[in-house]
N, C-alpha and C positions, 0 to 999 in steps of 0.2 A: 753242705750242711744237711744233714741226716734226722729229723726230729719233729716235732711238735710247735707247730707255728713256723714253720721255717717255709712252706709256701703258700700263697695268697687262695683264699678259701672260698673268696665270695666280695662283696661288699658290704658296707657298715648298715644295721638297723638303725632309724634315727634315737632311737633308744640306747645302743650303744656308742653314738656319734657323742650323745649329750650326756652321758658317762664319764666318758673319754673325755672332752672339755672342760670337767666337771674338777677330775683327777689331776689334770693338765693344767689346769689353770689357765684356758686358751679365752683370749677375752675377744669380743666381736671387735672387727671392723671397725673403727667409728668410717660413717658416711661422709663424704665429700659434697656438702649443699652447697657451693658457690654456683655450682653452674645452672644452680634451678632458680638463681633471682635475676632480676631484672636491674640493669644499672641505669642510671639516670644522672645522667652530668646535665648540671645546671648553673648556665654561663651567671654570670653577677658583677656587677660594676662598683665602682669606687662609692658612689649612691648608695648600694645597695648596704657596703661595709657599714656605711654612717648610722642606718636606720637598724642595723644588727647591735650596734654599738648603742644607740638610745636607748635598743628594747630592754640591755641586758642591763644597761644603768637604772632604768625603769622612765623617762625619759617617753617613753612611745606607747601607743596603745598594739595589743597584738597585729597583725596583719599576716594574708593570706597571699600566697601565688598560684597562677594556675599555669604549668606548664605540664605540655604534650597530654592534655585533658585528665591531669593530675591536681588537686587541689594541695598546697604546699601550708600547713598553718603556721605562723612562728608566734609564741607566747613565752612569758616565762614560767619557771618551776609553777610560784604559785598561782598561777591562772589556770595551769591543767583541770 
């Protein structure tokens, strides 16, 4: 090929990068955040189910856990 654009001239100005995406309709990336949280398994007993189960009847006043020096609150909607 013989012509005008037919060999590579240089690199992109960010200005014609964002042009070009513009035209292109090139959309970002979305990021991948799972690897940036912390996960937290939190073992729970058959106890535990029942007092889940009061809260949500209304049955129980809110209550808190503290694991791996995490405080854990549970309440309901309207106690927030």
């Amino acid at each position: 090929m013989n012509g005008k654009g037919d060999k590579w001239r240089g690199g992109w100005s960010k200005e014609y990068e964002n042009n070009h995406n513009k035209i292109f309709k090139k959309e970002k990336e979305m990021k991948d955040y799972r690897d940036e949280y912390k996960t937290i398994k939190v073992p729970i007993t058959d106890e535990d189910i029942i007092m889940f189960e009061d809260l949500v009847r209304g049955d129980r006043e809110p209550f808190m856990w503290t694991f791996d020096k995490i405080n854990i609150q549970f309440t309901t909607e309207e106690e927030e």
